[in-house]
VOGUSE-846732 format. One record per residue (C-alpha): x, y, z; residue in three letters; residue number from 1. Coordinates in steps of 0.02 Angstrom, whole numbers, always signed. Layout:
R     c1     c2     c3 rest  nr
R      X      Y      Z  ALA NUM
...
***
This chain:
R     c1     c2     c3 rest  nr
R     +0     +0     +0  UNK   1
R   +144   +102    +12  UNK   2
R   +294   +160    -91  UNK   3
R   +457   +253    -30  UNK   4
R   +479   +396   -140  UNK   5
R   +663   +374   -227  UNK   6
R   +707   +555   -201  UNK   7
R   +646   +607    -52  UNK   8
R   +645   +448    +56  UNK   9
R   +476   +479   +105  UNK  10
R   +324   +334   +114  UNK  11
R   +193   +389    +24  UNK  12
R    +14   +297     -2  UNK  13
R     -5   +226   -158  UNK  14
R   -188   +280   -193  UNK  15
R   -120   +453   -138  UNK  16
R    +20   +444   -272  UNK  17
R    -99   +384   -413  UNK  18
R   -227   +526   -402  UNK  19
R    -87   +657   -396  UNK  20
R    -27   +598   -553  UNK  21
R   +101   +467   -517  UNK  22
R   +212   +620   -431  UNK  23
R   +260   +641   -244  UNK  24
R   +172   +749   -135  UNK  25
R   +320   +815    -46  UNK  26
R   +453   +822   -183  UNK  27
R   +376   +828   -357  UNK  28
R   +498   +656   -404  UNK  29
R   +387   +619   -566  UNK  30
R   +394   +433   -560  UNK  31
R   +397   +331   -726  UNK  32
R   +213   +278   -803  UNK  33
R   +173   +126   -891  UNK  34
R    +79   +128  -1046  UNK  35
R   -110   +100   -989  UNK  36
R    -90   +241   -867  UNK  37
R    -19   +366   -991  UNK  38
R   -167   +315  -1098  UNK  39
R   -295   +345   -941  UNK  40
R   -214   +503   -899  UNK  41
R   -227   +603  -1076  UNK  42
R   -344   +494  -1191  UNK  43
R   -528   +513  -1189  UNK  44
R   -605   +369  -1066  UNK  45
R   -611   +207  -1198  UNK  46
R   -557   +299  -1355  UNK  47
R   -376   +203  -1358  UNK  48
R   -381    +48  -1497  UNK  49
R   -215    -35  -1518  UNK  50
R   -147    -48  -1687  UNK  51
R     +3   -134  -1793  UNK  52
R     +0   -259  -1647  UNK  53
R   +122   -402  -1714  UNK  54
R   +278   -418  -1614  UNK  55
R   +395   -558  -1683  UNK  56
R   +523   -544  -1580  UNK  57
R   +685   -538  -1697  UNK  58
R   +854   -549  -1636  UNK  59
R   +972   -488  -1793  UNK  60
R  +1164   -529  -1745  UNK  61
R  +1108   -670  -1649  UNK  62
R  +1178   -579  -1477  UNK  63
R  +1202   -702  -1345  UNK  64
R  +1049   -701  -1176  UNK  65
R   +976   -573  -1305  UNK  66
R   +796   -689  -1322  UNK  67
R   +807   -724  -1133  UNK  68
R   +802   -534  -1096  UNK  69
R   +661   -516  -1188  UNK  70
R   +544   -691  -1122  UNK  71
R   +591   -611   -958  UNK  72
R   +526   -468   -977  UNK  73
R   +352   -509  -1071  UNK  74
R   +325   -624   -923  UNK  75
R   +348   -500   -796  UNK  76
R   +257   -338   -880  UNK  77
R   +164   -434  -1028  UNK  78
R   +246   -309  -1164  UNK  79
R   +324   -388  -1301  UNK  80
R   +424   -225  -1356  UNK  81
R   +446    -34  -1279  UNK  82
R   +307    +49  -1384  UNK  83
R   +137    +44  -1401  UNK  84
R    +31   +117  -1552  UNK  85
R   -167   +138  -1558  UNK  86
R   -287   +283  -1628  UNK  87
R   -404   +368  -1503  UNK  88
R   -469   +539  -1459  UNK  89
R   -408   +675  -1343  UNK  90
R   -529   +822  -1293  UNK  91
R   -639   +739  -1447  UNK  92
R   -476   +752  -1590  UNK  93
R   -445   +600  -1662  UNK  94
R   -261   +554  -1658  UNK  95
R   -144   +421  -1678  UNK  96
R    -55   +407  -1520  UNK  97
R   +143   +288  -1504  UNK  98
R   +178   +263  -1293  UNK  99
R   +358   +220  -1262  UNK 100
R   +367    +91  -1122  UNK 101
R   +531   +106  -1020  UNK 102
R   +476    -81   -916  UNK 103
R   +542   -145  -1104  UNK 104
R   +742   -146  -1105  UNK 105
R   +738    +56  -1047  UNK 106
R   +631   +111  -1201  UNK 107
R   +794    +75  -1319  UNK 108
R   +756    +56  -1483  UNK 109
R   +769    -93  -1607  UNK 110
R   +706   -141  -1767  UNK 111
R   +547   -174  -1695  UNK 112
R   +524     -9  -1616  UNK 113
R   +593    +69  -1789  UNK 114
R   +431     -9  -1881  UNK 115
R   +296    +35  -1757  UNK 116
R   +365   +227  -1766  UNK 117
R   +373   +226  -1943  UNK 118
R   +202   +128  -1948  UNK 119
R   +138   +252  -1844  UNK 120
R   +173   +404  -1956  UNK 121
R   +146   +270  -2099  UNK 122
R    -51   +284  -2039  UNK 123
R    -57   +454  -1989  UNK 124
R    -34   +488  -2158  UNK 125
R   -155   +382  -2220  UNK 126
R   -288   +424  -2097  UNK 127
R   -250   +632  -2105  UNK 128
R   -232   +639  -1910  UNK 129
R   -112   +694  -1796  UNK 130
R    +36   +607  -1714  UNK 131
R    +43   +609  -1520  UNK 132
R   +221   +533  -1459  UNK 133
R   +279   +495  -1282  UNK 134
R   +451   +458  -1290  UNK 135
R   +552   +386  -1157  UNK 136
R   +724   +296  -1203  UNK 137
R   +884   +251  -1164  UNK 138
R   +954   +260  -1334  UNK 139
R   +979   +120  -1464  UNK 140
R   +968    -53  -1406  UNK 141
R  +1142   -122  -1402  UNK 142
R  +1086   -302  -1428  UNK 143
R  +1043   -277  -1606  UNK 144
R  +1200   -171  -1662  UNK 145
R  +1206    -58  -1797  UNK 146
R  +1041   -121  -1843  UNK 147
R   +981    -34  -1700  UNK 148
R  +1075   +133  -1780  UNK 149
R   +964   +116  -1957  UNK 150
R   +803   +139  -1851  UNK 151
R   +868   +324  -1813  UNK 152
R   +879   +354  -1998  UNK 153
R   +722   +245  -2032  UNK 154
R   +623   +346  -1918  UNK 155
R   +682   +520  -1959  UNK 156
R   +639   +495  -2141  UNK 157
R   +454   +429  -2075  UNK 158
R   +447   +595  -1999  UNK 159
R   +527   +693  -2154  UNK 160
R   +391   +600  -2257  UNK 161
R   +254   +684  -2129  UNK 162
R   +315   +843  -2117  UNK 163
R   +314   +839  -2311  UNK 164
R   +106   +779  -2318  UNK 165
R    +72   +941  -2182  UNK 166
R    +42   +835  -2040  UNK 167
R    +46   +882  -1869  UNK 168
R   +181   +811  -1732  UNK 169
R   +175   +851  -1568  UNK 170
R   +323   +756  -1465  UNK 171
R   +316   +736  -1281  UNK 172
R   +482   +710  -1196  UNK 173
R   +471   +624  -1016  UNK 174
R   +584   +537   -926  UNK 175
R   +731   +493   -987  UNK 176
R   +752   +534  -1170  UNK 177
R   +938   +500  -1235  UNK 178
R  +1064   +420  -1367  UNK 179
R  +1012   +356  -1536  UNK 180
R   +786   +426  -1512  UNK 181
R   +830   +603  -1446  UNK 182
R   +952   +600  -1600  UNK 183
R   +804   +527  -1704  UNK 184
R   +615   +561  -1702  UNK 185
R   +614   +611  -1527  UNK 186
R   +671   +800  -1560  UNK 187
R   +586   +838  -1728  UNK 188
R   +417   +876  -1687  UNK 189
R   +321  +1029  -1751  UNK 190
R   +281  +1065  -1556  UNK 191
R   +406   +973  -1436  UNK 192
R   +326   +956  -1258  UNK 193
R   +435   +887  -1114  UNK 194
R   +368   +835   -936  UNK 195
R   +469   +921   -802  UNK 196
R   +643   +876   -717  UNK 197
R   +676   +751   -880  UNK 198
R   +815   +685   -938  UNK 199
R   +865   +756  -1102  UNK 200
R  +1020   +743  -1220  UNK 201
R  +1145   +606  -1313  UNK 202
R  +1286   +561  -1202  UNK 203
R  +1241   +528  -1014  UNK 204
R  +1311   +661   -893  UNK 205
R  +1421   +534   -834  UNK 206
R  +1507   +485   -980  UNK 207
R  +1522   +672  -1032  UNK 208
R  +1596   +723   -869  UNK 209
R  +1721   +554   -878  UNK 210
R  +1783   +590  -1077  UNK 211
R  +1807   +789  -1048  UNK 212
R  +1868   +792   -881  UNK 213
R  +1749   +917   -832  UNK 214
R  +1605   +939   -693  UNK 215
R  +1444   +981   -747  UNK 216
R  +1297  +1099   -688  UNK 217
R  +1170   +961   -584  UNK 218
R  +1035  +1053   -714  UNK 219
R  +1132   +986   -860  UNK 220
R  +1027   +898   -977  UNK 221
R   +836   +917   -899  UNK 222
R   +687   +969   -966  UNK 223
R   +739  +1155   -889  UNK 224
R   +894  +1153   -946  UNK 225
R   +849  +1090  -1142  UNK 226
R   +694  +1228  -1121  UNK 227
R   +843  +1391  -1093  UNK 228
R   +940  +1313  -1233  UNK 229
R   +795  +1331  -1357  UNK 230
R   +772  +1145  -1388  UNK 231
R   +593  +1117  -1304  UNK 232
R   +425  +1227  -1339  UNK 233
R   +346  +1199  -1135  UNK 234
R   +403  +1113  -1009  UNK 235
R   +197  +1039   -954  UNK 236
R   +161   +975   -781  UNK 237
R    +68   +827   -790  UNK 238
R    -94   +856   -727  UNK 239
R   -108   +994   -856  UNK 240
R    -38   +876  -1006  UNK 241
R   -226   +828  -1080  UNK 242
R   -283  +1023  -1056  UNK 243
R   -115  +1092  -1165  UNK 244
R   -128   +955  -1287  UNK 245
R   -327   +988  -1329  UNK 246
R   -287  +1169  -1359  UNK 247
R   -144  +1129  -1460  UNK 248
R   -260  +1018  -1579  UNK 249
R   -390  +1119  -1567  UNK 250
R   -275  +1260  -1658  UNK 251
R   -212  +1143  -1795  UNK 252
R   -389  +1064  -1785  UNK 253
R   -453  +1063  -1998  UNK 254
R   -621  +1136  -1955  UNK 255
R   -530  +1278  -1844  UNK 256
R   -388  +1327  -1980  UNK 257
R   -526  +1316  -2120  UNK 258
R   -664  +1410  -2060  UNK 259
R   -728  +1566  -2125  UNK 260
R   -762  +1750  -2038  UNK 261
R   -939  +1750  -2101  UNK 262
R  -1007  +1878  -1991  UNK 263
R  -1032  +2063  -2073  UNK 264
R   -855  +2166  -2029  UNK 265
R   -845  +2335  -2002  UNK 266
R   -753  +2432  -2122  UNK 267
R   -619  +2555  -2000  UNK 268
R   -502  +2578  -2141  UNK 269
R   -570  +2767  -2113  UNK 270
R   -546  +2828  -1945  UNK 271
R   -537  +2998  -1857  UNK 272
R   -372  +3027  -1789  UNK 273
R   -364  +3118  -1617  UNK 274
R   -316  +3296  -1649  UNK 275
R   -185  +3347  -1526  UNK 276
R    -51  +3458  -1623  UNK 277
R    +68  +3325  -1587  UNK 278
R   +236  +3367  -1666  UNK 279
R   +348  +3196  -1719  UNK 280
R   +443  +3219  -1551  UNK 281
R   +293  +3205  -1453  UNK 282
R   +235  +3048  -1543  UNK 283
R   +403  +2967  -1521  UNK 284
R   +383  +3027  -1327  UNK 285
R   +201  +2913  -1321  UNK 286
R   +284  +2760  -1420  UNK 287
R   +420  +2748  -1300  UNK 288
R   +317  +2774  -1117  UNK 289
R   +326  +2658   -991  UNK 290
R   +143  +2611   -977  UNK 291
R    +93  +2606  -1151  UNK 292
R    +24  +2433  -1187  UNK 293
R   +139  +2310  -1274  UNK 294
R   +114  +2153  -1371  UNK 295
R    +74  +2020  -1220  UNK 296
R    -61  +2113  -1152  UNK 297
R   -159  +2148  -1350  UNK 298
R   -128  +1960  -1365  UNK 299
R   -212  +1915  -1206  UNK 300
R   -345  +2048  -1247  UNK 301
R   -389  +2008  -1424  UNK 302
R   -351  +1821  -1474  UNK 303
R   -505  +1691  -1393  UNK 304
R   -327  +1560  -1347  UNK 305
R   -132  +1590  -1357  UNK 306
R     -3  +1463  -1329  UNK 307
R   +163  +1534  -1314  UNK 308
R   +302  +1429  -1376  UNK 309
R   +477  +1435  -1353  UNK 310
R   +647  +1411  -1422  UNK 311
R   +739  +1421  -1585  UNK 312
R   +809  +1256  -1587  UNK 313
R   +991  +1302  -1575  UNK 314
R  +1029  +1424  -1477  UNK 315
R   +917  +1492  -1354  UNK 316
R   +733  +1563  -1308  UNK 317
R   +755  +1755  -1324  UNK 318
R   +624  +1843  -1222  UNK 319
R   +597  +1972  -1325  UNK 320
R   +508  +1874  -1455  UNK 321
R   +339  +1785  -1381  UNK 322
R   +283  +1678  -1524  UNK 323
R   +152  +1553  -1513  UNK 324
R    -14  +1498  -1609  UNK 325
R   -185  +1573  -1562  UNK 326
R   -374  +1579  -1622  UNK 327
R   -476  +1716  -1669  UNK 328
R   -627  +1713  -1700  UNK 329
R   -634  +1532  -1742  UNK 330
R   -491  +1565  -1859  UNK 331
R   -314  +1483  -1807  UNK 332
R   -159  +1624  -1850  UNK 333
R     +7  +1622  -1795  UNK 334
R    +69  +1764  -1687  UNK 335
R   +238  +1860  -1651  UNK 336
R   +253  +1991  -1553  UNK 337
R   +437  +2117  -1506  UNK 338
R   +389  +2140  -1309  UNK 339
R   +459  +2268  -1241  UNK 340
R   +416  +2264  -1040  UNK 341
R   +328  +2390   -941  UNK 342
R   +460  +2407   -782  UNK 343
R   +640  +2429   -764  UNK 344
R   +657  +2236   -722  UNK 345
R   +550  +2162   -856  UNK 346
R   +633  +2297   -970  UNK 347
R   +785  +2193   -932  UNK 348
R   +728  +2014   -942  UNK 349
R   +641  +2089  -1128  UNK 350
R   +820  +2172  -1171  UNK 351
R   +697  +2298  -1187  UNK 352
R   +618  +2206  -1335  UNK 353
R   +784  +2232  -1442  UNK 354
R   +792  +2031  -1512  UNK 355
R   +958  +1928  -1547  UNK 356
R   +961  +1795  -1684  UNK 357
R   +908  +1683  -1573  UNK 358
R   +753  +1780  -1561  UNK 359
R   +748  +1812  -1784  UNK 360
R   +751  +1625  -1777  UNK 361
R   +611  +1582  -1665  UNK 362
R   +482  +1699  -1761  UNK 363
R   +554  +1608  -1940  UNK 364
R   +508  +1453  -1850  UNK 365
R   +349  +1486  -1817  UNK 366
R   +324  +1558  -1973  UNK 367
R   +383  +1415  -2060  UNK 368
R   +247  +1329  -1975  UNK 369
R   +104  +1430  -1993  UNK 370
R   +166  +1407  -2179  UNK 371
R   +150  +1208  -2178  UNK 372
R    -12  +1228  -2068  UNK 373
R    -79  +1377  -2184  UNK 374
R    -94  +1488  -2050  UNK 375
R   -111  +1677  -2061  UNK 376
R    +18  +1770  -1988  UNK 377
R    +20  +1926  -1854  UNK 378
R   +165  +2018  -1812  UNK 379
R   +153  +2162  -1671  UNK 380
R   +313  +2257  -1706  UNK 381
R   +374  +2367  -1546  UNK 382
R   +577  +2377  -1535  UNK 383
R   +715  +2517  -1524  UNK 384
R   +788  +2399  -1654  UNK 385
R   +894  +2214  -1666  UNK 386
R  +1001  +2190  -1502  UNK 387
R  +1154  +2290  -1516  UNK 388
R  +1295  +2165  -1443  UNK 389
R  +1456  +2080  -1483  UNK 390
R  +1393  +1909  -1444  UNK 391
R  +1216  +1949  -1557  UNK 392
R  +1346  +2016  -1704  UNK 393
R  +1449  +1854  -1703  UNK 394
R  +1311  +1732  -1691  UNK 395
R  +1252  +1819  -1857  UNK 396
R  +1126  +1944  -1822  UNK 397
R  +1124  +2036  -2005  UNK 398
R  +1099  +1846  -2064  UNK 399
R   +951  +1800  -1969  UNK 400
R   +864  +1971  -2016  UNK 401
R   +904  +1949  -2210  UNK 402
R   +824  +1755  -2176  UNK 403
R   +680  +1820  -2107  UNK 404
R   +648  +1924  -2252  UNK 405
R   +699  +1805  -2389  UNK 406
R   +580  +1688  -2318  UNK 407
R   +420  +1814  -2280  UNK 408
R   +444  +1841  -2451  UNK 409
R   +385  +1685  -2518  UNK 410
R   +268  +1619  -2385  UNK 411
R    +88  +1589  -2448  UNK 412
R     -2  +1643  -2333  UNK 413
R    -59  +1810  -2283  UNK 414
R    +70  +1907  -2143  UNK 415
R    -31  +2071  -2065  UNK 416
R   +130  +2169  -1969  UNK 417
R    +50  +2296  -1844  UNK 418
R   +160  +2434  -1783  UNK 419
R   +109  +2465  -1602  UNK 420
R   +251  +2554  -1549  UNK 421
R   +424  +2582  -1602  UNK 422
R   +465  +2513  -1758  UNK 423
R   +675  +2526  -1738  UNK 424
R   +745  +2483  -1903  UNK 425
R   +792  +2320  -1980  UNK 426
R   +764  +2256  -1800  UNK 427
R   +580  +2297  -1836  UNK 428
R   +587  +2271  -2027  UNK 429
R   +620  +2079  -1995  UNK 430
R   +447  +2074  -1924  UNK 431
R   +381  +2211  -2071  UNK 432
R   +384  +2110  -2235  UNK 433
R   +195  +2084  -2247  UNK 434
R    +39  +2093  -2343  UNK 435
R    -30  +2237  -2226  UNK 436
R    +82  +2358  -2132  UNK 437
R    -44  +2454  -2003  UNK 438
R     -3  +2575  -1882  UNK 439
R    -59  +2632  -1734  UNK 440
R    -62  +2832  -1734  UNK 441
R    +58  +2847  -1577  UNK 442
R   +183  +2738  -1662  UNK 443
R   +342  +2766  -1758  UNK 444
R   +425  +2680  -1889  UNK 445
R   +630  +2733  -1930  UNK 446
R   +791  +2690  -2009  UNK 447
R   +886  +2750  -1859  UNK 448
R   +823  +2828  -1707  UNK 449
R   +812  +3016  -1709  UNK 450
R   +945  +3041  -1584  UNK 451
R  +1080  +2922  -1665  UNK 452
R  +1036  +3014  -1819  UNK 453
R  +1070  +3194  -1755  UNK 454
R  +1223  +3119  -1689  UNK 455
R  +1290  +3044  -1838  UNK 456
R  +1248  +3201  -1960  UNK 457
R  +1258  +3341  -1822  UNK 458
R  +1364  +3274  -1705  UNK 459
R  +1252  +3347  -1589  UNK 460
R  +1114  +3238  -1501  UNK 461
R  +1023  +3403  -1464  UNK 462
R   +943  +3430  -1639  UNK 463
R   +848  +3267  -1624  UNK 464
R   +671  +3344  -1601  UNK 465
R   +716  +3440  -1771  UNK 466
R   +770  +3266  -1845  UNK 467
R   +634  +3184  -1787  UNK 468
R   +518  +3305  -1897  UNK 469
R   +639  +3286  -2056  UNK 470
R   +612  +3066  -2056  UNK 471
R   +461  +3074  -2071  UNK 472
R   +441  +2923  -1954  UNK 473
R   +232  +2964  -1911  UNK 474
R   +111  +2871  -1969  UNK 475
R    +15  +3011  -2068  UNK 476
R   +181  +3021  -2152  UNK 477
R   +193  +2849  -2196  UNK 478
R    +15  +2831  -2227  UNK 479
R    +49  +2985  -2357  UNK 480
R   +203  +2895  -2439  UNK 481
R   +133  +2732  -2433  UNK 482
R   +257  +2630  -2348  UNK 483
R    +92  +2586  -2209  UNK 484
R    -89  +2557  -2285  UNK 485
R   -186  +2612  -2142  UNK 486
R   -178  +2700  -1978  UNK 487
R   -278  +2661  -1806  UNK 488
R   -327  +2791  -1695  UNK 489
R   -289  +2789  -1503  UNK 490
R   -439  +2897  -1451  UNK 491
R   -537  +2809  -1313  UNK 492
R   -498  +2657  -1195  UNK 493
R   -355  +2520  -1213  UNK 494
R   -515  +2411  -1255  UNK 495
R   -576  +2502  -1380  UNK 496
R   -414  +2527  -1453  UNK 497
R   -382  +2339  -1452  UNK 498
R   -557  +2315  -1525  UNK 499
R   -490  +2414  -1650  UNK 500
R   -350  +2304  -1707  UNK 501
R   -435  +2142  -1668  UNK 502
R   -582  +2212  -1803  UNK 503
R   -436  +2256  -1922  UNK 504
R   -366  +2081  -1899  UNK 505
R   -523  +1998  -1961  UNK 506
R   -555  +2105  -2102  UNK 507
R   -414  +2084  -2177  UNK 508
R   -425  +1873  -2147  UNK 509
R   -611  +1885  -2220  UNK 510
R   -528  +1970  -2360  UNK 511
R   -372  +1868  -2382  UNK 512
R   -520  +1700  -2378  UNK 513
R   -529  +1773  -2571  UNK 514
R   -377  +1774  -2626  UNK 515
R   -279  +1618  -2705  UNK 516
R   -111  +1583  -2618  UNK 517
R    -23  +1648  -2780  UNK 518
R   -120  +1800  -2759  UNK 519
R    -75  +1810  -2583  UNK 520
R   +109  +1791  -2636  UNK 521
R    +88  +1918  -2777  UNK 522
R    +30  +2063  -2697  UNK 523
R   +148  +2044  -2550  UNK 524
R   +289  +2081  -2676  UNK 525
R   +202  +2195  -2781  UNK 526
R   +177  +2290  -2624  UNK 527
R   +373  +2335  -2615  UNK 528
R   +435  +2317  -2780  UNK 529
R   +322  +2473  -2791  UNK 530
R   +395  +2579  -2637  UNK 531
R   +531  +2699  -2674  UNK 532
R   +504  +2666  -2876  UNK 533
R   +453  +2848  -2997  UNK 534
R   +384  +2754  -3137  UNK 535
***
């Protein structure tokens, strides 16, 4: 009736353990779960139908106790090999769902565990559903050689072929995830979950700190750890698992992505701007202000679900970008926002929403999503400009601006870029390439910032006011020269000004429901090709 928790020391009832999710009460040690609780836990109650479930046991170099191992084990847990594959439904979305079973020789992974993952994305494809995979594995199984090394190559290209048909892969890392599957299908899912305090990487820590000679952080390789080097979208505890997955679906759910804004939209392409006499220094004065609203709190405002994820798979999560996927209005759209922080210490943690590459790479990667997915894009641009830093210059900043833009310029589907605040040169303009540039009328939008400039040509900081006026950086000026299409006005409540943009948002997706994805394409570059040009 009672198990001593392996961390803590503690006894701890077992019924207690099981409704708090298999975790202890007075640590948080998550404990490993078999395969019929995972299913209990996040499918719907007697959705889960097992598929592909042949399991000749094959033993391909003949390795000696090899069959043993495995009669042992089937007679002690009944599984016949460390993953399980079915169909079922979670929050009512039909997926196909693969368990990884670490009771089985640690999870590892053999030819046998090589077909059911590439059967599993094999029928996925078939079927049009989404893939669901708990992975939990010591590596490759050593038993079977390099056979054992093919199924990482086998299974990436099962994934390749998905990614290629548009289907969705969510990935959920638990406890522990190493060697030959993290370096396989385990790390290339469209949104990577991982349950906290996992174990994480390719070499153990062990074996790392034995070959180099060196000590490492206790953090190295978890879940938190993997999640600050970019590698992991959330880190989910698991009571909350079945909640974040049914959103996530319900995003890249057909019916959601597909439907239409059929309800009448009011035209605000015409608004009255407040008349205040404002001079360009004064506008620059109410872009910059502490407590002017920034792109968190519009997204929370305006968009019926958000789900922020993290991480540009290489180097980092830069908190200056929040990216994520959101509905409005029934309508799934991708959203990036430059956040800038409303106090000195979020200010900080935001770098005062002045992005590194890390940060040009997350948004790309989201784009490149809500590309495959077909989801509109929204971009809330508000930044002094790109992170000015040795580190952010030799980790290629210029690069992953000029990416951003080479690939915004071919995307299909429509990109609306909202300037709700500063708009700081190519730091902004890697958010800017877009179907729809609209402004807010208390934003800016400039090459340099009026200071630097009146350095530069003046050498005299002083003139800036006068420089401000002679960039034309307002939105009536840009509005006149056409670099925006159309200006929002700040007269009234936050609310109403959010109303504002949220309207604006779908208009422009009701209008965009028209247009081919050529057409889409098309007037995106028509749009600059005809800025700047006399004829």
């Amino acid at each position: 009736m009672f198990r001593k928790c392996t961390k803590c020391g503690k006894s701890i009832n077992e019924h207690k353990i099981s409704h708090n999710y298999f975790i202890c009460p007075f640590c948080g040690q998550y404990y490993s779960i078999d395969y019929k609780k995972r299913v209990h836990m996040v499918l719907d109650n007697g959705s889960f139908i097992e598929l592909n479930k042949s399991n000749t046991f094959i033993n391909p170099i003949n390795f000696p106790g090899y069959e043993e191992k495995h009669n042992e084990i089937v007679n002690k847990t009944g599984l016949k090999e460390a993953i399980i594959i079915g169909e079922g439904y979670i929050g009512g979305h039909n997926v196909i769902i693969g368990i990884m079973d670490t009771r089985y020789m640690m999870g590892s992974m053999g030819c046998l565990v090589g077909e059911k993952v590439t059967k599993l994305f094999e029928i996925a494809m078939d079927k049009r559903l989404p893939v669901i995979l708990f992975v939990a594995s010591g590596g490759a199984r050593m038993q079977e050689g390099v056979f054992s090394l093919m199924q990482m190559a086998k299974t990436a290209s099962a994934v390749s072929q998905f990614h290629e048909k548009g289907g969705l892969y969510i990935s959920v890392i638990t406890n522990p995830t190493m060697g030959g599957v993290s370096a396989s299908f385990a790390l290339l899912g469209d949104v990577i979950l991982a349950e906290p305090k996992s174990i994480i990487g390719f070499a153990g820590k062990r074996v790392i700190e034995q070959t180099i000679g060196e000590k490492l952080p206790l953090d190295f390789q978890t879940a938190e750890f993997m999640f600050d080097c970019g590698y992991i979208d959330l880190i989910v505890e698991r009571n909350r698992l079945k909640e974040t997955l049914t959103d996530i679906l319900l995003i890249h759910d057909n019916t959601c992505v597909k439907s239409k804004a059929n309800k009448k939209i009011n035209n605000i392409s015409k608004i009255d701007i407040c008349k205040d006499g404002k001079s360009a220094w004064n506008t620059i004065y109410k872009a910059r202000i502490f407590n002017r609203f920034r792109s968190l709190e519009i997204i929370n405002s305006i968009f019926d679900l958000f789900i922020e994820l993290h991480g540009d798979r290489g180097s980092g999560d830069d908190k200056s970008i929040v990216a994520g996927i959101g509905i409005i209005n029934k309508r799934a759209v991708t959203i990036i926002g430059q956040q800038k922080g409303n106090t000195i210490e979020e200010m900080r943690y935001r770098q005062c929403g002045m992005a590194k590459p890390e940060g040009y790479k997350k948004a790309l990667r989201l784009m490149r999503q809500a590309e495959k997915f077909g989801r509109p894009i929204i971009c809330l641009i508000d930044t002094p400009g790109a992170y000015p830093g040795g580190e952010a210059e030799a980790n290629g900043q210029a690069e992953a601006i000029a990416n951003n833009l080479f690939e915004m310029a071919s995307f299909s589907v429509p990109i609306i870029s909202f300037i709700i605040g500063e708009g700081g040169s190519g730091g902004a303009m890697a958010l800017g390439l877009a179907n729809k540039i609209i402004m807010l009328e208390n934003a800016v939008f400039s090459v340099i910032s009026p200071e630097g400039c009146a350095s530069i040509l003046y050498r005299d900081a002083k003139k800036a006011p006068d420089v401000a006026e002679m960039l034309k950086i307002t939105a009536p000026d840009l509005l006149k020269y056409k670099i925006i299409d159309e200006i929002i006005s700040e007269c009234g409540t936050k609310q109403e000004i959010f109303a504002r943009i949220k309207n604006c948002i779908e208009r422009e997706l009701h209008r965009f429901d028209k247009l081919s994805k050529t057409e889409i394409r098309q007037e995106r570059m028509e749009k600059y090709r005809k800025i700047g040009c006399s004829n």
